[in-house]
C-alpha positions as CSV (number, residue, x, y, z in Angstrom):
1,X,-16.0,7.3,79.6
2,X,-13.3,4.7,81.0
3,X,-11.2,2.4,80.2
4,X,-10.5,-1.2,81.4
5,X,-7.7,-3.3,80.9
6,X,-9.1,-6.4,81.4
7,X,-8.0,-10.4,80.6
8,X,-8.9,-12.3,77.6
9,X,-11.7,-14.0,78.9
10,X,-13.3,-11.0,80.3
11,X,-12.6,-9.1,77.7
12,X,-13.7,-11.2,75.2
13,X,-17.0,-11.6,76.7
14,X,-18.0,-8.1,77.1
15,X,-16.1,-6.7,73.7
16,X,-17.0,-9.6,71.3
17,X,-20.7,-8.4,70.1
18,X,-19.3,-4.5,69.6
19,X,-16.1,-5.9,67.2
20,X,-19.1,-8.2,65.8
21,X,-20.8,-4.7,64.0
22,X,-18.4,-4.0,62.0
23,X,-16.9,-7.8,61.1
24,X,-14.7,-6.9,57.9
25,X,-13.3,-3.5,59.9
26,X,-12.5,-5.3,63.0
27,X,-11.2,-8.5,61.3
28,X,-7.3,-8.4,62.5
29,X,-9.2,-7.2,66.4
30,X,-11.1,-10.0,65.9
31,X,-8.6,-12.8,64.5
32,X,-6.0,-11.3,67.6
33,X,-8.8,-12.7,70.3
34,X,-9.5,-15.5,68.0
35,X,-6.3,-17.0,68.0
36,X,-5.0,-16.6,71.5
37,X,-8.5,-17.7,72.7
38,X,-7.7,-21.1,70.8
39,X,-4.0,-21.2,72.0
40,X,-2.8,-21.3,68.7
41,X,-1.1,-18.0,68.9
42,X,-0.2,-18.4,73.2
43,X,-0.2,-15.4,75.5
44,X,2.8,-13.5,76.0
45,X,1.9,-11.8,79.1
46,X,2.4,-8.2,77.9
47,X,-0.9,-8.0,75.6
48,X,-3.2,-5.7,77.5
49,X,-6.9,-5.7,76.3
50,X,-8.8,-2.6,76.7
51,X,-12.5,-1.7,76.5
52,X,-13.6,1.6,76.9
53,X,-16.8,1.9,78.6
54,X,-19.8,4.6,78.8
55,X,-22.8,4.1,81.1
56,X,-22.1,0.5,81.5
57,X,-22.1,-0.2,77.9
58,X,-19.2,-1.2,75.2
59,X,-18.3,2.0,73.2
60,X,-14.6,0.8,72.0
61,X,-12.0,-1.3,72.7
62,X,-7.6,-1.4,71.8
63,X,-5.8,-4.2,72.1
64,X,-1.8,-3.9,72.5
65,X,0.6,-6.8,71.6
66,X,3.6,-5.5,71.9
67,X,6.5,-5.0,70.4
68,X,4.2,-3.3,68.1
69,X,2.1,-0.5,68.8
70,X,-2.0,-0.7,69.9
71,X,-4.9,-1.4,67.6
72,X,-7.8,0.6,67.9
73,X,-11.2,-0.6,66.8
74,X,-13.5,1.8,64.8
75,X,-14.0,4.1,68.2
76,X,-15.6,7.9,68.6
77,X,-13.7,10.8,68.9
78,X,-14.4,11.3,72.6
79,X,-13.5,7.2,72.7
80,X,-10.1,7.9,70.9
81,X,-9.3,10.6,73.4
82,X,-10.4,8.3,76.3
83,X,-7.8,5.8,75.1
84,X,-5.1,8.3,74.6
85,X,-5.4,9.3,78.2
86,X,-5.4,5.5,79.1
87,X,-2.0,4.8,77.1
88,X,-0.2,7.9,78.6
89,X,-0.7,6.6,82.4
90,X,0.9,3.1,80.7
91,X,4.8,2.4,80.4
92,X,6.6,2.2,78.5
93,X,5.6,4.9,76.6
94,X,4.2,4.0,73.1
95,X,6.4,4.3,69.9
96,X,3.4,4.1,67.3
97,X,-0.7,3.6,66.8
98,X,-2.6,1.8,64.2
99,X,-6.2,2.0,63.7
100,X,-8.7,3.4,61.1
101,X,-9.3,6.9,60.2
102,X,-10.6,9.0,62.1
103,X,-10.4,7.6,65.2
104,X,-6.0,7.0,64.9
105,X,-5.5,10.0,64.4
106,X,-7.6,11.8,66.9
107,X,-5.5,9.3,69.3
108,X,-2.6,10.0,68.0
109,X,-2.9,14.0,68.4
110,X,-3.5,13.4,71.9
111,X,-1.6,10.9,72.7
112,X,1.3,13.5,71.5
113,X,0.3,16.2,73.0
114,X,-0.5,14.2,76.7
115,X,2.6,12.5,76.5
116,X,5.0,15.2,75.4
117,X,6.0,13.6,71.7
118,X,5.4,14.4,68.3
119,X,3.1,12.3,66.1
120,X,4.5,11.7,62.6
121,X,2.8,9.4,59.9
122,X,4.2,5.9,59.3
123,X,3.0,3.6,56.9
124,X,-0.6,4.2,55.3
125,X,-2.5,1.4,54.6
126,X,-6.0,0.6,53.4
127,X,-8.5,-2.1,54.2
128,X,-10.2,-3.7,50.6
129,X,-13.2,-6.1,50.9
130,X,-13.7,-8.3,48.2
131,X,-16.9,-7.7,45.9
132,X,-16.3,-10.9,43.6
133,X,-13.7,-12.8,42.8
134,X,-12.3,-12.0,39.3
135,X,-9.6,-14.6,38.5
136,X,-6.7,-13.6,36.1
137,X,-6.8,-15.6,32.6
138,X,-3.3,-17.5,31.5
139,X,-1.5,-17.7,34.5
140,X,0.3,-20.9,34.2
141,X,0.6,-23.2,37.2
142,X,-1.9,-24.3,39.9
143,X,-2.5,-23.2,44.0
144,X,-1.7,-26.1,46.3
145,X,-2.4,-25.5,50.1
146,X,1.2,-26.5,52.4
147,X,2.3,-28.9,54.3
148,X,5.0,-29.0,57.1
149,X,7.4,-29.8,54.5
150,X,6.9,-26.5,53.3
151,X,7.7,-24.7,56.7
152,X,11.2,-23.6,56.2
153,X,10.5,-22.0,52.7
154,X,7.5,-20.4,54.4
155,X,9.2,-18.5,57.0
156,X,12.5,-17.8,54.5
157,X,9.7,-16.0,52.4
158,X,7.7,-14.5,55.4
159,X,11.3,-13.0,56.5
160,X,11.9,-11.6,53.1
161,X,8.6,-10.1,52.6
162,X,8.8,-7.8,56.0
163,X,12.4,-6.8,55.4
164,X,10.9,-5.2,51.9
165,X,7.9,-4.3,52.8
166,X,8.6,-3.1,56.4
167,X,12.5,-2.4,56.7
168,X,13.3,-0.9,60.3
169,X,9.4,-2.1,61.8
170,X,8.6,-3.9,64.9
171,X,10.5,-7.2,64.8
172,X,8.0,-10.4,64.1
173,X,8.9,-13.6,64.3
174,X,7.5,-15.1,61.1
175,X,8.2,-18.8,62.3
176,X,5.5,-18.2,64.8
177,X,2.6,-17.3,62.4
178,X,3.6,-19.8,60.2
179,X,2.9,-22.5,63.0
180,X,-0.3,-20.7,64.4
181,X,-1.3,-21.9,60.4
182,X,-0.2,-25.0,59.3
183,X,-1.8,-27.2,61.3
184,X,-5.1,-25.9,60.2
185,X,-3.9,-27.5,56.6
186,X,-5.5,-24.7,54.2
187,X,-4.6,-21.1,55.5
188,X,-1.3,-21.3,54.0
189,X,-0.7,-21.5,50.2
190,X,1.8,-21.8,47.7
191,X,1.1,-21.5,43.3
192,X,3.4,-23.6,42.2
193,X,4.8,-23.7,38.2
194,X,5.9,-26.9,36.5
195,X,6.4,-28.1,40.3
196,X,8.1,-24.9,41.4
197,X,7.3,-23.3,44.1
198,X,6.4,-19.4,42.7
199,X,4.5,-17.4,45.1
200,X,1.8,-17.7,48.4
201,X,-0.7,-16.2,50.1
202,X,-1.8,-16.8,53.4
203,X,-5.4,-16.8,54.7
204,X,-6.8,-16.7,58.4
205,X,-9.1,-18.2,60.2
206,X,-13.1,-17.3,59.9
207,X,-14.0,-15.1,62.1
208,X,-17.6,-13.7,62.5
209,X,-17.6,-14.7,58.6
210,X,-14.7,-13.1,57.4
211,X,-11.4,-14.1,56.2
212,X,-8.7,-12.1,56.1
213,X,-5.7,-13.1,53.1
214,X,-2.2,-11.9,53.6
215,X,1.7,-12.6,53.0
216,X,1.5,-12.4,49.4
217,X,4.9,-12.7,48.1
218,X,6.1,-13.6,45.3
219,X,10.4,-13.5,45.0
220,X,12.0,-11.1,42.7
221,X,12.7,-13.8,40.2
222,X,9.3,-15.2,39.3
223,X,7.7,-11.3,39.6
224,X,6.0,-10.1,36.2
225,X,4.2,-13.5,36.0
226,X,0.9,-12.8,37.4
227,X,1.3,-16.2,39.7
228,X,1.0,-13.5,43.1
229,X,-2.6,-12.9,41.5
230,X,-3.3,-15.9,40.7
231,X,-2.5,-17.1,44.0
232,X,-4.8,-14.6,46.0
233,X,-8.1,-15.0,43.4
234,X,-7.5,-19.1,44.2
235,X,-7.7,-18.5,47.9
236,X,-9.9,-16.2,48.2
237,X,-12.5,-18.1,46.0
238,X,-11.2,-21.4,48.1
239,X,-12.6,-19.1,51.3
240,X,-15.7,-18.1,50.0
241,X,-16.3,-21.4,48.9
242,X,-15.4,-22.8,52.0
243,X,-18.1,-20.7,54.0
244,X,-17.1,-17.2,54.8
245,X,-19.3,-14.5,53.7
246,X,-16.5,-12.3,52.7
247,X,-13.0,-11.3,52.4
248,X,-10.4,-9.1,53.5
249,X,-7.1,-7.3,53.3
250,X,-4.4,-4.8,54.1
251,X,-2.3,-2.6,51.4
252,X,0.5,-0.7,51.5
253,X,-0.5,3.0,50.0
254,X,2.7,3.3,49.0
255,X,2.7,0.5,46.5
256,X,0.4,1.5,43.6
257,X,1.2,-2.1,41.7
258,X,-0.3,-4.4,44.9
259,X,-3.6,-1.6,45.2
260,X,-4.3,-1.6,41.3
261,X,-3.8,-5.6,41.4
262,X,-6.7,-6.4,43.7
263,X,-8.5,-3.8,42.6
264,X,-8.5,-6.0,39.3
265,X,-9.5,-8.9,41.6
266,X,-12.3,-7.8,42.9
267,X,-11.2,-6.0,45.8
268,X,-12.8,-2.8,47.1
269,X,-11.6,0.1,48.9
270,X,-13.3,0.1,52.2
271,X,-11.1,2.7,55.0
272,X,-7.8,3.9,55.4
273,X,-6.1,2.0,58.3
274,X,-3.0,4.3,58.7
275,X,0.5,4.0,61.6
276,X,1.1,6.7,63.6
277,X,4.6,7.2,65.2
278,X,5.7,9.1,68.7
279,X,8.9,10.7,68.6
280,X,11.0,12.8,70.8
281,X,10.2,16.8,70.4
């Protein structure tokens, strides 16, 4: 096997159809190509793209964005190892790994052991698909998609939803998601009560049929209220209405109230996508 770091074009046009398999596993892969290929999110310059190879043929691909750690696609075993040796001839070396189970943590073990570090688990998380949407009853209000007008609440929320949900992470500059969205008129969403702005959800692009929601937040004062719930059933309905073939998204393990909610939805557990983090022996 080898690996290739190769540019977005190249990379794009050789990876696409593997990512393609597995659409709903691959959807934040995917939506990563997706929006750089569009310019809406630009090119840094330090993204590398990697496929790994076997025989000429596509057997796995990562794709690093940094400040935050590599993403590995569903990849083999013998794949996973291939890309561990890859990362370890890199610099800097890496602080963490996110991909789904089995293949993170077969990277991360030899990533560890190649590089000198220890692996340690960081934050577990868990892909759901959705099944069918099951909207809550009672929750007052209504969904209303954002406009430009709404920008500056959108990023004051985006900023307090990482600094509870991922105190000490990789910084992200919120402002800049919220711009790769709001042109696009309907990814970004707000449930508003009695005209009151109450909670949102944010949706992505379709890509190879799926859509991906995330950003639910809801602040402390309107929480109890069901209006987060309401506010995710609305858009993803909106979405599947709209023309993908499914839904998607991410929870936090760690936060039994968010993985019984969309359970409750609709939502189905599909794999464990969990962080791995290198630290000093």
């Amino acid at each position: 096997m080898q690996c290739l770091t190769e540019d977005l074009a190249t990379f794009t046009a050789a990876a696409d159809a593997w990512l393609r398999r597995e659409p709903v596993l691959h959807n934040v892969l995917l939506t990563l190509v997706a929006d750089r290929l569009s310019g809406d999110v630009p090119l840094s310059g330090d993204e590398q793209f990697v496929r790994v190879v076997d025989g000429g043929a596509t057997v796995g691909v990562a794709v690093h964005t940094p400040p935050r750690g590599p993403l590995l696609g569903a990849v083999s075993v013998a794949a996973a190892r291939a890309l561990a040796d890859h990362f370890v001839r890199a610099a800097p070396p890496l602080a963490e790994v996110h991909g789904p189970v089995p293949a993170v943590g077969e990277f991360a073990e030899r990533y560890a052991e190649c590089a000198h570090l220890v692996a340690v688990p960081g934050t577990a998380q868990r892909i759901f698909e959705l099944a069918a949407v099951r909207s809550p009853v009672g929750v007052p209000g209504r969904a209303r998609p954002t406009t430009t007008a709404d920008r500056d609440l959108l990023i004051t929320w985006a900023a307090a939803f990482l600094a509870e949900t991922a105190p000490g992470g990789s910084p992200v500059d919120p402002a800049r998601q919220i711009d790769a969205r709001l042109p696009h008129g309907d990814l970004l969403w707000l449930w508003e009560q009695a005209g009151t702005p109450v909670a949102t959800a944010w949706l992505s692009r379709p890509v190879a049929g799926v859509v991906r929601v995330s950003g639910v937040y809801t602040p402390p004062k309107w929480r109890g209220h069901g209006f987060a719930s309401a506010c995710v059933a609305h858009v993803s309905r909106y979405a599947l209405n709209t023309g993908a073939a499914a839904c998607t998204l991410y929870t936090d393990l760690a936060n039994p109230t968010s993985n019984r909610i969309y359970q409750v939805l609709g939502y189905r557990p599909k794999v464990d996508v969990p962080q791995w983090r290198f630290v000093a022996r």
